[in-house]
N, C-alpha and C positions, 0 to 999 in steps of 0.2 A: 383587594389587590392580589393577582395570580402571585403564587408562592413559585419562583423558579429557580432550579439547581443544576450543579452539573455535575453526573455523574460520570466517573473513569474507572473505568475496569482494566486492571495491571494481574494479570496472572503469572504463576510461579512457571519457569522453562525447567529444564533437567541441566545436569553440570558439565556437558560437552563446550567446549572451546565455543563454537559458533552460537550455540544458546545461551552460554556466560556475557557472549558477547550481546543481542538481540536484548537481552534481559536487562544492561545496563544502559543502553540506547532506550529502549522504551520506558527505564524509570526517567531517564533524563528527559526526554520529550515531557513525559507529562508535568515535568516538575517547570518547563518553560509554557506549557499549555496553560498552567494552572496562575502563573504570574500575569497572561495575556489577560485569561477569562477574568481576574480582578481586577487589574485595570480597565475592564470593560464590562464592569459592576456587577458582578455575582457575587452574591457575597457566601453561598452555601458551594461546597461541595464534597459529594458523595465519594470514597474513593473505595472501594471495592479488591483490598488483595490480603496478601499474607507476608507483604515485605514492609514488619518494622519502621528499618529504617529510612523505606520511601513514605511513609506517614510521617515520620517524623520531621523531615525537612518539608513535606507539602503543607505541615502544619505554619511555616515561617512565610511562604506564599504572600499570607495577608489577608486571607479568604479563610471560614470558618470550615474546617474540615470535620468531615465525619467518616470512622472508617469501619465499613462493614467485612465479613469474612465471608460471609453467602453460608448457604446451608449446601453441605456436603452430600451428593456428588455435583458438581458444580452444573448448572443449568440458567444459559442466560436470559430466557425470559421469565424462570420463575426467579430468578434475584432479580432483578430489573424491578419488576409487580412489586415484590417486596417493598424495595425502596420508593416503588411512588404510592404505595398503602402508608410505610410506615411514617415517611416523611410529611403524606399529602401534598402533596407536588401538583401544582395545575400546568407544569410544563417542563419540559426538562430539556439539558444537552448532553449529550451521551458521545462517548468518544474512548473506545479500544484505546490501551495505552500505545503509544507509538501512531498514533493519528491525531492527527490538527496541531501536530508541533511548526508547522510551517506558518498557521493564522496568525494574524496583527490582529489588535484591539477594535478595528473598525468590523472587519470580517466577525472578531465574536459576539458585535453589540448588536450585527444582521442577524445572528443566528437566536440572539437573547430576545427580541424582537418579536422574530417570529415566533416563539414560544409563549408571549405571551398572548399570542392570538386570541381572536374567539371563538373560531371555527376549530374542531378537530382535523387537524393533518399533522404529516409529515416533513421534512424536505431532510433530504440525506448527501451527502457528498457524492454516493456513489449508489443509484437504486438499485444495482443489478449486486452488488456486493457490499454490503455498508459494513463503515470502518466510523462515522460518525454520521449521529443525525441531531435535528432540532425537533420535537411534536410539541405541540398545541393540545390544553387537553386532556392531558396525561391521565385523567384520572379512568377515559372511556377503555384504555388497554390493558384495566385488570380484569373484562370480559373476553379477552380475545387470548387464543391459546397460540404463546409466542413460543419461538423456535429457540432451539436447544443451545446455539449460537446465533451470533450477531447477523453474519452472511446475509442470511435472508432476511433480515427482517421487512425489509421492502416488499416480497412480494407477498407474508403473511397480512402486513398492514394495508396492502393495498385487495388483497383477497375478504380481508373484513368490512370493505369499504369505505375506507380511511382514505382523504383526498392525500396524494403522493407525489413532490416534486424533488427535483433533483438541481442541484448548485451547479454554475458553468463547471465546464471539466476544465480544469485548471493546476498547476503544480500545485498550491496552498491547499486544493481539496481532493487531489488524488494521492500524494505520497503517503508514506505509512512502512513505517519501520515492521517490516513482518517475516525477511530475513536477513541474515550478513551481507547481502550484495544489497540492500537497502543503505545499511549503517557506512560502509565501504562509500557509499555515493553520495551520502551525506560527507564525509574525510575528504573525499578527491573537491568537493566543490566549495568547502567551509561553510556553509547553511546550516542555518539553526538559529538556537537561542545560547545564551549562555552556558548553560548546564550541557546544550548539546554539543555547543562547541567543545567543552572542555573533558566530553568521555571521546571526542573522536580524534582528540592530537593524541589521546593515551592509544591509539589504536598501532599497533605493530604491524599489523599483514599489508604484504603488498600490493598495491594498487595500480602495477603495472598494465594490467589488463584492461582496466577502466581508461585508463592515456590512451593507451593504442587505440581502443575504441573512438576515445571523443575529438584524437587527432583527423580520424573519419569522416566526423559530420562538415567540416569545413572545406573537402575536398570534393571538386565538381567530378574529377573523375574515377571515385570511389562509388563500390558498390556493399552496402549493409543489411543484412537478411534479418527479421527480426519473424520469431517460432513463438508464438503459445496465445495464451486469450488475449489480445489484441483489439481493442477496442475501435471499430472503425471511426469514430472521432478522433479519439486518441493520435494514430495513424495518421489522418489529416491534417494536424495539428504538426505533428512531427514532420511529416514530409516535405511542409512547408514554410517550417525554420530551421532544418540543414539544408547543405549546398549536394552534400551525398543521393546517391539514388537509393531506394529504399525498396526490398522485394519482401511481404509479410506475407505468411502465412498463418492465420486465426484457425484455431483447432483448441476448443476444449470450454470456452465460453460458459458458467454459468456450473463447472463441476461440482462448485459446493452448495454452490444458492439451492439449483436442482441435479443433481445428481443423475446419470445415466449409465449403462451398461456398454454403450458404443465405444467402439477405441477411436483413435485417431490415427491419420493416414502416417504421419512422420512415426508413431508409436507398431504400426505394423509395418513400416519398413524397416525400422529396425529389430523388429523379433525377425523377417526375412534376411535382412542382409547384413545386420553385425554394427555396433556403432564402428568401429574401422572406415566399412563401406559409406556410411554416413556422412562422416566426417571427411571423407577426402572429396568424396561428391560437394557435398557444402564449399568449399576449398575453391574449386573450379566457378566457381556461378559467384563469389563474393569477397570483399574484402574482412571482411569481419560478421560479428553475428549475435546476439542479444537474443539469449532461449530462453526462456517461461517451461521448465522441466518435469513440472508436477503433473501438467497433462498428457505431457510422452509418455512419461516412464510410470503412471498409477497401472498398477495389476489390477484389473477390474475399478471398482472403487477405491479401492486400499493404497494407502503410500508408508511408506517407512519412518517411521520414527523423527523426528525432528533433529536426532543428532544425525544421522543421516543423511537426511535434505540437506542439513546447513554447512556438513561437512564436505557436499557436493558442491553446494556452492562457492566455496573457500578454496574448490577445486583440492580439496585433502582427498584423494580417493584413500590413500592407506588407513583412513578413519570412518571406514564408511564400512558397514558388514552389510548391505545387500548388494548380492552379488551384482543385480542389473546396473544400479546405482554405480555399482565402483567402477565395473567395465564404463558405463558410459560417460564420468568425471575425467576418469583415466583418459579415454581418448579426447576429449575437450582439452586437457590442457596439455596434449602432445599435438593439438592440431597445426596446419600450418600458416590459420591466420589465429587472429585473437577472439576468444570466446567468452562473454560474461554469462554467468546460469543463475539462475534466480526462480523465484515464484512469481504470482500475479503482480503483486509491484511494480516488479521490474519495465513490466509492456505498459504498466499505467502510469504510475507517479516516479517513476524511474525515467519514463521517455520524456516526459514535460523538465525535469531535471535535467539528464543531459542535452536535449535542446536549449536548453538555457545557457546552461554553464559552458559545455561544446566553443562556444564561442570566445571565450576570455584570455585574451593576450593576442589576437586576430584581429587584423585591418578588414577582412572580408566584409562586406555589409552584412550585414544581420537579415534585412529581411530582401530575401533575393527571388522572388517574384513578382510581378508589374500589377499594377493597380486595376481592377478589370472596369472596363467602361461600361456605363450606359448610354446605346450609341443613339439613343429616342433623347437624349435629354445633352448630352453634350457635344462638344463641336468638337470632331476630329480631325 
C-alpha cells in the first residue's frame, strides 16, 4: 500500500504589522487545511515550521502530526527530499501554508488519489507558480536537484521529465494567502474555514478600498484596469463574471519561476514620469484599478523587504523605508479613483474571489453573457 502524507510548510515572517498579519492567516488556513485533509483520510502529516504553538493545535486536527524544523539555511527541495527519505513517502500533498485553505474534502480525496498513482507525475494548482501540488511517486525526486523554493517546482519537475498537469484555474486552486491584501479579501467576503473565519473578524484595517472596487464589477458602465502577471485565463474568466469592462495589462509573468533582467513598460514609465504622472493618467482611462506591484517597482531582480511590500499594500506608505515604494503607496492612496496593491495573488486567486463575491446583495444576473450557439447543429 503507497505510504501517502501531507506535507505544509508554514515559515516564520518578521514583526511588521502586515507580516504579523500574513503570518496569523496562514497559520489559520493551514489549521482549516489540515481538518479538510482528514476528513478526506490522510491520516500523516508533515508540518514543517518553527511556530510552537501552530503544532500544537494542528496536533488536535485528528490527523497524526509530525513536526519538522528543516535544516538551516532554509532550502525547499532539500527539506522536501528529506521528508520523503525520512518518512518513505510513495506520494505526497504538499501545500505552502496559506494555500488550499479554500478545498472541501472531495477536492482533497482528487488530489489523495492522485498521489497514489502508479505512474510518476505531478499535478499542481498552479504550473507556472506552485503554491500546492499532488506527485505520484515521491520516492523518484530525491534524484532530481529541486529548487530553493516552491515557485518553480513545476518547471524543475517537468525539466526532469516528470509527467506535469495542472488543476482547472479556479478560486479553491488559485487563492493563497501570500499578502495583506489576500487576508483583507478573505474579511470583506467571509470565506474560509473556521479558524479563518475567526483571525479575519479580529482584523481592524479598513477595507474601504475593497467596496469601492467590488461596488465596480456589477456596474455595465464602469471601467477597471487590472496591472501585473495576469494570467490570460484568469482574465477570461473574470471578464466574464463582471458586468464591468476590464482594460489588463500583463507585464512580469513567471519573475520568480524564471527570473529576468528586463523591466516592464508601466515600471519605465514611472522611473520617466513619476508615480504622480501615473496615477492621474490611470484616473483618466478607469474607474478603479487592481495592481500586482512587485513587477513594477523590483529594481532589477530585487524587491524590498516584506515589511515593506506589505506595508505598501496596507497602503501605509509612512511604514515603508524604500523610497520608491513609499512614493508610489503614497500616490495610490491619494489617487482619485480606488486602488488595491498587492502581489501575484491578487490578479490570480484574488480576481476569481472578487468575481465571486462582487456580486452579493445584487439583483443583477450573475452570468451576463449569452449562451454561444452552434449554428451546424441547432435551429435558430
Amino acid at each position: 500500500m503507497t505510504k501517502i502524507a501531507a506535507v505544509i510548510m508554514h515559515a516564520p515572517l518578521g514583526g511588521s504589522a502586515g507580516e504579523i498579519m500574513v503570518e496569523m492567516a496562514r497559520a489559520a488556513s493551514s489549521l482549516d487545511l489540515s481538518s479538510v485533509l482528514h476528513a478526506a483520510g490522510i491520516e500523516k502529516i508533515v508540518l514543517v515550521t518553527e511556530d510552537d504553538a501552530l503544532s500544537e493545535k494542528m496536533a488536535q486536527c485528528g490527523a497524526s502530526v509530525t513536526v519538522e524544523r528543516g535544516s538551516p539555511p532554509f532550502h525547499f527541495g532539500h527539506t522536501l527530499q528529506e521528508i520523503i527519505d525520512k518518512h518513505s513517502l510513495g506520494g505526497f500533498l504538499y501545500f505552502g501554508s496559506g494555500s488550499g485553505g479554500l478545498i472541501d474534502a472531495g477536492r482533497a480525496r482528487t488530489l489523495i488519489d492522485f498521489a497514489k498513482g502508479a505512474q510518476t507525475s505531478a499535478v499542481f494548482n498552479n504550473f507556472y507558480s506552485c503554491d500546492y501540488v499532488a506527485v505520484a511517486h515521491a520516492q523518484d525526486l530525491l534524484s532530481i536537484d529541486l529548487p530553493e523554493i516552491d515557485n518553480s517546482l513545476g518547471f524543475v519537475l517537468s525539466d526532469a521529465g516528470i509527467n506535469c498537469g495542472a488543476l482547472p484555474r479556479e478560486l479553491e486552486t488559485q487563492f493563497d494567502i501570500d499578502t495583506p491584501t489576500d487576508v483583507l479579501l478573505l474579511a470583506a467576503s467571509g470565506l474560509g474555514g473556521k479558524e479563518m473565519r475567526r483571525c479575519t473578524r479580529a482584523i481592524s484595517y479598513k477595507q474601504h478600498r475593497i467596496s469601492e472596487i467590488m461596488s465596480l464589477l456589477h456596474r455595465r458602465d464602469a471601467q477597471l484596469a487590472i496591472i501585473g502577471r495576469v494570467n490570460p485565463i484568469t482574465w477570461a474568466h473574470f471578464e466574464q463574471e463582471v458586468a464591468c469592462r476590464t482594460n489588463v495589462l500583463s507585464e512580469g509573468r513567471g519573475m520568480r519561476s524564471y527570473p529576468s533582467s528586463r523591466g516592464t513598460l508601466i515600471g519605465d514609465l514611472l522611473a520617466k514620469k513619476g508615480t504622480g504622472y501615473f496615477f492621474e493618467e490611470l484616473a483618466t482611462v478607469c474607474d478603479g484599478a487592481i495592481i500586482d506591484t512587485r513587477p513594477l517597482l523590483a529594481q532589477g531582480e530585487h524587491l524590498p523587504p516584506a515589511s515593506d511590500r506589505f506595508a505598501s499594500d496596507l497602503l501605509d506608505h509612512e511604514a515603508i523605508g524604500d523610497p520608491l515604494w513609499r512614493e508610489f503607496t503614497l500616490a495610490a492612496s491619494q489617487a482619485r479613483i480606488p486602488i488595491i496593491l498587492g502581489g501575484h495573488s491578487l490578479v490570480s486567486g484574488g480576481l476569481y474571489l472578487l468575481s465571486r463575491e462582487g456580486w452579493k446583495d445584487h439583483d443583477l444576473r450573475r452570468r451576463l453573457h449569452p449562451d454561444t450557439i452552434d449554428w451546424q447543429k441547432e435551429q435558430i
